[in-house]
C-alpha positions as CSV (number, residue, x, y, z in Angstrom):
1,X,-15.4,56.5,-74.3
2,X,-17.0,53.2,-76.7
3,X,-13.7,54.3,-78.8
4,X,-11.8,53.5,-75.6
5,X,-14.1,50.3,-75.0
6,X,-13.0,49.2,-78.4
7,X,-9.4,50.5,-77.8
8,X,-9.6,47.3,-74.9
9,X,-10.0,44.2,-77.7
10,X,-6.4,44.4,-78.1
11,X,-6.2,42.9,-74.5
12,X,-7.9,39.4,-75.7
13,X,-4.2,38.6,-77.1
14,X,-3.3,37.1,-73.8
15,X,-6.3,34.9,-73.4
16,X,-6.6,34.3,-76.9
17,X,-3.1,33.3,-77.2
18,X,-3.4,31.0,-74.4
19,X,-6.2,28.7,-75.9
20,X,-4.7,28.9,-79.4
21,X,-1.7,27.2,-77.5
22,X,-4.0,24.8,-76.0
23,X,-5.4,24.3,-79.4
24,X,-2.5,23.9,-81.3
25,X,-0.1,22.4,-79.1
26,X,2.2,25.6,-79.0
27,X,5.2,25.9,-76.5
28,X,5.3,29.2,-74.3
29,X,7.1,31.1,-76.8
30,X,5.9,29.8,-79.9
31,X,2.7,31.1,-78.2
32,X,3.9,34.1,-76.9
33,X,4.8,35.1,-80.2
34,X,0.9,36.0,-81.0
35,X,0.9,39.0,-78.1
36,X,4.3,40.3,-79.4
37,X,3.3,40.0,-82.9
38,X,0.7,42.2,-81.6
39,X,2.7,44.6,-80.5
40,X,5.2,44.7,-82.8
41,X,3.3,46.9,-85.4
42,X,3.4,49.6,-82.4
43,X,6.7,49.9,-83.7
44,X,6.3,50.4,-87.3
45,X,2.9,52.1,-87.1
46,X,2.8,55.0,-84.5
47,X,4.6,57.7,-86.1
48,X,3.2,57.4,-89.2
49,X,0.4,57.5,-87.6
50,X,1.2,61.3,-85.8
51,X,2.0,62.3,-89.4
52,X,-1.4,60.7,-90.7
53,X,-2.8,63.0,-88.3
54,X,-1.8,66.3,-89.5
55,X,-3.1,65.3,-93.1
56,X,-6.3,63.8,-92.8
57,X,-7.2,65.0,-88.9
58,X,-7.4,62.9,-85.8
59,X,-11.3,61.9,-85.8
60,X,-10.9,60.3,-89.5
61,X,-7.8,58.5,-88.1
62,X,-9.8,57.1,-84.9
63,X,-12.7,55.7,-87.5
64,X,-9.9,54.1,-89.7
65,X,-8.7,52.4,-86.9
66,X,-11.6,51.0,-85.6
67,X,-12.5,49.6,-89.5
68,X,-8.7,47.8,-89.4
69,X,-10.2,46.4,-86.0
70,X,-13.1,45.3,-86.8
71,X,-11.9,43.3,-89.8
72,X,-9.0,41.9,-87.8
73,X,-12.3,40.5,-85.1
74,X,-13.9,39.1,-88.3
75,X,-10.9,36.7,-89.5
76,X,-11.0,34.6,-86.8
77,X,-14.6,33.7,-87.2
78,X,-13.4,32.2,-90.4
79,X,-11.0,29.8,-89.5
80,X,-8.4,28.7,-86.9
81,X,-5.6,27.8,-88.4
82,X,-2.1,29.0,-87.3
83,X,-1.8,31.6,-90.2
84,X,-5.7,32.9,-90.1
85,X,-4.5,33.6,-86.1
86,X,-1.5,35.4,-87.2
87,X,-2.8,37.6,-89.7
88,X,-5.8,38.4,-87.3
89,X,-3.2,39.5,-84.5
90,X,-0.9,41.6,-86.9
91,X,-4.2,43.1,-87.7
92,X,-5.7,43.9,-84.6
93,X,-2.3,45.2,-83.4
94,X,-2.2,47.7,-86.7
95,X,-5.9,48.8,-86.1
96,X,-4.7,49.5,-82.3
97,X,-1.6,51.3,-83.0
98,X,-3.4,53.7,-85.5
99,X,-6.6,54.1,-82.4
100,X,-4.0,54.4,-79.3
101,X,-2.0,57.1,-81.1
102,X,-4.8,59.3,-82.4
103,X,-7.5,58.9,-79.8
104,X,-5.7,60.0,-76.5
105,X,-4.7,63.4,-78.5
106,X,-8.2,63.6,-79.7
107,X,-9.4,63.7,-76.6
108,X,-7.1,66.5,-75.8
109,X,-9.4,68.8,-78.1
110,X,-12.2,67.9,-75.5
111,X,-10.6,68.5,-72.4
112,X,-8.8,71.2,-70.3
113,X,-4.8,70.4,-69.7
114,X,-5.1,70.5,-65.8
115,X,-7.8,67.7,-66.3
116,X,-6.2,65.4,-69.4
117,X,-4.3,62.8,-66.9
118,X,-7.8,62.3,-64.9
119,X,-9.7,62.1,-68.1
120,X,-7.3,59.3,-70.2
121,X,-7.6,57.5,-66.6
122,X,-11.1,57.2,-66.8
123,X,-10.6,56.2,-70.3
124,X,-8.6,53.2,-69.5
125,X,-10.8,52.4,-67.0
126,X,-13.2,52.5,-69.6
127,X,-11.2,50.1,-71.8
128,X,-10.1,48.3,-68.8
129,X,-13.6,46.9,-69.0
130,X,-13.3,45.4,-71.8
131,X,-10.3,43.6,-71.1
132,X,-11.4,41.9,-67.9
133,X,-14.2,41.1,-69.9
134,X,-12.2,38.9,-72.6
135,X,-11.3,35.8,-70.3
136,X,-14.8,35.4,-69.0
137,X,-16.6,35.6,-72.9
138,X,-13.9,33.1,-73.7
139,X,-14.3,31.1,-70.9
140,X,-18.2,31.1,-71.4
141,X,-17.5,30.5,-75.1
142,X,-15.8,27.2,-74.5
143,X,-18.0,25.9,-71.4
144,X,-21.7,26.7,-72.5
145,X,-23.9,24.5,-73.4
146,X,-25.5,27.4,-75.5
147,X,-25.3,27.1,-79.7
148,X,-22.2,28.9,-80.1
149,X,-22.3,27.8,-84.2
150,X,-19.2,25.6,-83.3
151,X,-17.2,29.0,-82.2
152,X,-16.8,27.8,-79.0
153,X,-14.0,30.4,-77.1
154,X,-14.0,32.5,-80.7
155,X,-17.4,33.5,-79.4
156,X,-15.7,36.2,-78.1
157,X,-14.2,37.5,-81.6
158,X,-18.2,37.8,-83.0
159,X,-19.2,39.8,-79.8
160,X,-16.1,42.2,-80.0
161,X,-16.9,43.1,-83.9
162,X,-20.3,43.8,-83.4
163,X,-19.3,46.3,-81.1
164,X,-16.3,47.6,-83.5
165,X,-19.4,48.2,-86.0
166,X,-21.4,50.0,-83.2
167,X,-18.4,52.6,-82.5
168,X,-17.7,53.6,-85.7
169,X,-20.6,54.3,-86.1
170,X,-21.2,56.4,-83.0
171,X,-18.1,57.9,-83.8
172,X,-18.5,58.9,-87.8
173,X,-22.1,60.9,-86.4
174,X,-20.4,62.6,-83.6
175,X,-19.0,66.1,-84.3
176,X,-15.5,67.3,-83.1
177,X,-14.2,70.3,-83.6
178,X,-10.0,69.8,-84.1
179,X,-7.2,71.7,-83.7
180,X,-5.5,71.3,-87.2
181,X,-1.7,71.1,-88.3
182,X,-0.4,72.4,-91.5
183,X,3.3,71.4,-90.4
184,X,4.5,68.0,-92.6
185,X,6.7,66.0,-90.0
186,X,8.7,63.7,-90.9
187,X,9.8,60.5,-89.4
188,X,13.2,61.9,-88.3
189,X,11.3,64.9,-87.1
190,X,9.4,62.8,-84.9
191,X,12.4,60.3,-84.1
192,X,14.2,63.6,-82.9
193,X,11.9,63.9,-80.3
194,X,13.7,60.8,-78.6
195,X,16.9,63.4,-78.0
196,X,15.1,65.1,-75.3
197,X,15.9,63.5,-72.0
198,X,12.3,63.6,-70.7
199,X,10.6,62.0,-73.8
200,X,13.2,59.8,-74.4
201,X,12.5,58.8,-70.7
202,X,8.7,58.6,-71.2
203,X,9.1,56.3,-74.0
204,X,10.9,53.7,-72.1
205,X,8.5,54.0,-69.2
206,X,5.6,53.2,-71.6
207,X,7.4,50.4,-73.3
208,X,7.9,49.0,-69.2
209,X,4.2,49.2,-68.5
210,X,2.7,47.6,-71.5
211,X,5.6,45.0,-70.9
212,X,4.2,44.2,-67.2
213,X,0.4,44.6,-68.5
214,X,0.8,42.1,-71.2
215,X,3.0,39.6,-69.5
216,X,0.5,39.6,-66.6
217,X,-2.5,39.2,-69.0
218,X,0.2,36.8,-70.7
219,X,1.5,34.7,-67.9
220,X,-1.1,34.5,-64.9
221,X,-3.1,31.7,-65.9
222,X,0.0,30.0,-66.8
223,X,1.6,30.7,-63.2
224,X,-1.3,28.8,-61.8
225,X,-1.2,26.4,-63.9
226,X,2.5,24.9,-63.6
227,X,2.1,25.6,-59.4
228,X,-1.2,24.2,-58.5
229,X,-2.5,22.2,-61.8
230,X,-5.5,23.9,-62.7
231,X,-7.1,23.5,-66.0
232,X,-6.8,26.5,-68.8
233,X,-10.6,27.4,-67.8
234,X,-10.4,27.5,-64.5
235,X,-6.5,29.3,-64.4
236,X,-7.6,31.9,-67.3
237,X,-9.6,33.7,-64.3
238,X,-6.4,35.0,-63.4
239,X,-6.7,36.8,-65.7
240,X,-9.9,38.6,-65.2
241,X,-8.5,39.6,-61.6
242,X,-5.7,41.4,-63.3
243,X,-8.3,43.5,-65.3
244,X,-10.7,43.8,-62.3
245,X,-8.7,45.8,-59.6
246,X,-6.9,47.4,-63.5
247,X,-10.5,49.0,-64.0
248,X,-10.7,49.5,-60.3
249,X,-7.6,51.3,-60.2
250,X,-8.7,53.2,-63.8
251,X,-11.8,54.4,-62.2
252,X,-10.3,55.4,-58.7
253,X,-7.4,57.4,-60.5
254,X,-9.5,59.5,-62.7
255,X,-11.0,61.0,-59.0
256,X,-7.5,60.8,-57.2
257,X,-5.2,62.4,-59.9
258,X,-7.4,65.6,-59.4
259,X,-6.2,66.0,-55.7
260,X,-2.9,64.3,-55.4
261,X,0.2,64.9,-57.7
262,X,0.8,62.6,-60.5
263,X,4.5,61.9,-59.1
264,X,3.5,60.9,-55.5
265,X,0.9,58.8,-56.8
266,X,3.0,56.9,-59.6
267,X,5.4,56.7,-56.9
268,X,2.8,54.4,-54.8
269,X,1.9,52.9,-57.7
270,X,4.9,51.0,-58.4
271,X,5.7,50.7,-54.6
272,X,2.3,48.1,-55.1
273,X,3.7,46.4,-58.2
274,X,7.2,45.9,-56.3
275,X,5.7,44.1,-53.6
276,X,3.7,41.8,-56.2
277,X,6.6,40.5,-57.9
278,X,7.9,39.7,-54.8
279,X,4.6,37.6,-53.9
280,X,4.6,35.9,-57.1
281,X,8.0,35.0,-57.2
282,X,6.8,33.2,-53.8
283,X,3.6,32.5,-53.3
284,X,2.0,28.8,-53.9
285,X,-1.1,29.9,-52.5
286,X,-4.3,30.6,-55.0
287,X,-5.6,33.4,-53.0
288,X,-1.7,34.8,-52.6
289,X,-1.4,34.6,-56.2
290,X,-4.7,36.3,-56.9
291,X,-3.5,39.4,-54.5
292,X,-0.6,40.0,-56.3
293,X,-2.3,40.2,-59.0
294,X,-4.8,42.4,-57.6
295,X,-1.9,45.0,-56.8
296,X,-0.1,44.5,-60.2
297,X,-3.6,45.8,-62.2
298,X,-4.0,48.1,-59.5
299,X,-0.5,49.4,-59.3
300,X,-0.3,49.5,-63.2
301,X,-3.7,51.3,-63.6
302,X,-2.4,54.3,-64.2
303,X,0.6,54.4,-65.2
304,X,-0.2,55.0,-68.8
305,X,-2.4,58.2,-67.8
306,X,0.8,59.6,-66.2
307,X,2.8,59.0,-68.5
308,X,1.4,59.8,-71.4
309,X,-0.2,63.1,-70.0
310,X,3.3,63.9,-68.6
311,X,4.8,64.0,-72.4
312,X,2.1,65.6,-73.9
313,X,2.4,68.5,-71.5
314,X,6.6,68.5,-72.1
315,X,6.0,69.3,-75.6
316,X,2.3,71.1,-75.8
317,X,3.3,72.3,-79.7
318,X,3.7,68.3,-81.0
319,X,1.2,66.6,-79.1
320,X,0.6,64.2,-82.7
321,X,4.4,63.6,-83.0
322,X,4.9,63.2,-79.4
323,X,1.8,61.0,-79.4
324,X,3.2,58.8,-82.1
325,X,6.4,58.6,-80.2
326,X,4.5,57.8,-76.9
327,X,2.5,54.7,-78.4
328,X,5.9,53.3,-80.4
329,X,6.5,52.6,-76.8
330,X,3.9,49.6,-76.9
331,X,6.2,47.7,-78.7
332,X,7.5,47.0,-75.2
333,X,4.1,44.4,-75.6
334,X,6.6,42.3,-77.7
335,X,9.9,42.9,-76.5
336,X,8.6,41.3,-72.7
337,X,6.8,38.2,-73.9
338,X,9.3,37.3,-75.8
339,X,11.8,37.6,-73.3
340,X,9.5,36.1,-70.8
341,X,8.8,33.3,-72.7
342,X,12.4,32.0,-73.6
343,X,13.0,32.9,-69.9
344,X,9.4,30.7,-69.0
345,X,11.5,27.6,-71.0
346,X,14.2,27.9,-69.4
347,X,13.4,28.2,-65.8
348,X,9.7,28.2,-65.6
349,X,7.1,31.2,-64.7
350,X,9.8,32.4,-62.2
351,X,11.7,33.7,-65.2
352,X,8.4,35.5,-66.8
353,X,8.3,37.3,-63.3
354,X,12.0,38.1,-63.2
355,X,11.3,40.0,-66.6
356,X,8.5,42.0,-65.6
357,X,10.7,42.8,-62.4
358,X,12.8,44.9,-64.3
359,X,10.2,46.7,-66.2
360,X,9.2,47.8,-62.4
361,X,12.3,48.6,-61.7
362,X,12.5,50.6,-64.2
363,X,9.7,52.4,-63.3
364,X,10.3,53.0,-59.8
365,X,13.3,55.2,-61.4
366,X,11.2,57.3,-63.5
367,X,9.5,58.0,-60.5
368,X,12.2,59.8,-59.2
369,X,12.3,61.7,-62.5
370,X,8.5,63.1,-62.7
371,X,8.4,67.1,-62.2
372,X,5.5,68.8,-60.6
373,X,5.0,71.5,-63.1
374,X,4.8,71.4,-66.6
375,X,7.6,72.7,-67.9
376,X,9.7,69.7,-68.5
């Protein structure tokens, strides 16, 4: 569970991203290009990652990642500058590739199948923590009157390190016993994976909900900002209200997943997103704004955990490849900002939210496509 803490630093990109734009002057999608940058090495890292797996085992993997994170925490406390940033990003978006792919089948080793969606709930609620906790260290970075050693909102960076340290720590003494593969996938071994219907439909619905989680993160602040002319300070709590009723919804789902089906609860889930990009498309209200938000981090809580669980449990023989496969989906985290923020330029935060709308819509079909059993 501190693995899925740390698994949560990849969420500072959107409040990050937003006071290196302040910072340097940045227009929406020059800025929006940190998250996707982010993102992008979802893409190019995940299944090598599920074959990294099989050779060297999932715990060692986990422990790597957490090293290329903490690095990636320690650039920034270096410098500023528009490249330091950059390579920072790429490298906190490697270290989370590599942990997102081999942590949620690690924790398969721990867990029974009939508990696994209830259990990488409670770990995003876990991590969820840690991402509604990014705005408010930044925020309390750049306003204190506290020595900061001239950091100010980069505060944040130190704090998240020293915690990197702390898990690999915690993780390098615990032991775990694996299950172990002597296959050698390939790439196109995994890629193949994407000809099932099911998977191929999984992967699209996790590239959707990292889309509407990141553009929220992303575009919130900036949403208040254009309608009611708040400062960056004040408008990043936006922010935080996303990632509150997130870990809310993280911490409810672990419990509700055990009693109601996956499928009728995903399909309330994005009933509650729906109805929030219809608010925000709307609403010039502070407290409106703040409800949809509410139901977006709500609604999106646990999509992941349904998800995710759902593919694993399609294909219980290549949980590592599948697993790869799954978290190539984050790339979705760059494919949506970008879009949203050429869409931002052109017609203001209403275009951001027409984006994410379709991610939702796209969701609200998978819905219809979630089995009961298990045998996908």
């Amino acid at each position: 569970m501190l693995c899925f803490f740390a698994m949560g630093f990849v969420d500072l990109v959107g409040t990050a991203s937003n006071y290196v734009q302040k910072d340097l002057g940045l227009t929406d999608s020059q800025a929006n290009l940190f998250p996707s940058l982010v993102f992008f090495w979802f893409l190019i890292f995940s299944v090598p990652t599920g074959m990294l797996m099989n050779r060297i085992g999932r715990k060692k993997t986990v422990l790597l990642s957490l090293l290329v994170t903490a690095v990636s925490l320690i650039l920034p406390i270096t410098g500023d500058s528009y490249t330091t940033m950059l390579l920072s990003f790429s490298l906190l978006g490697i270290g989370n590739a590599i942990m997102q792919t081999s942590l949620n089948p690690l924790v398969s080793n721990l867990i029974s199948p009939s508990r696994l969606a209830s259990t990488l709930t409670f770990g995003q609620f876990v991590k969820a923590i840690a991402s509604f906790l990014a705005p408010v260290i930044a925020a309390w970075g750049a306003t204190t009157y506290l020595p900061t050693f001239g950091l100010g909102w980069r505060a944040l960076f130190v704090i998240y390190a020293v915690i990197s340290l702390v898990s690999i720590s915690a993780l390098a003494a615990t032991p775990i016993e694996e299950e172990r593969s002597d296959k050698a996938s390939g790439v196109g071994e995994c890629l193949r994976l994407l000809g099932r219907p099911f998977i191929l439909l999984c992967f699209l619905g996790i590239m959707c909900h990292v889309g509407i989680d990141v553009g929220t993160n992303t575009t919130a602040p900036k949403i208040i900002m254009e309608r009611l002319g708040l400062p960056l300070e004040e408008a990043g709590f936006a922010t935080s209200v996303y990632f509150i009723f997130r870990t809310a919804g993280c911490f409810l789902g672990a419990f509700i997943l055990r009693s109601v089906s996956p499928k009728l609860f995903f399909g309330i889930s994005v009933v509650m997103m729906l109805a929030a990009m219809g608010m925000l498309f709307t609403c010039e209200s502070l407290t409106m704004i703040y409800a949809a938000l509410g139901l977006i981090g709500f609604g999106n809580s646990n999509i992941f955990s349904v998800i995710f669980s759902q593919a694993l449990m399609a294909s219980p023989d290549e949980k590592n490849e599948v697993s790869g496969l799954m978290i190539m989906g984050l790339f979705g985290g760059t494919v949506f900002p970008l879009a949203m923020g050429y869409a931002a330029d052109a017609t203001g935060q209403a275009g951001a939210v027409a984006v994410m709308t379709v991610g939702v819509a796209y969701l609200l079909y998978y819905t219809l496509k979630i089995k009961s059993s298990n045998n996908q």
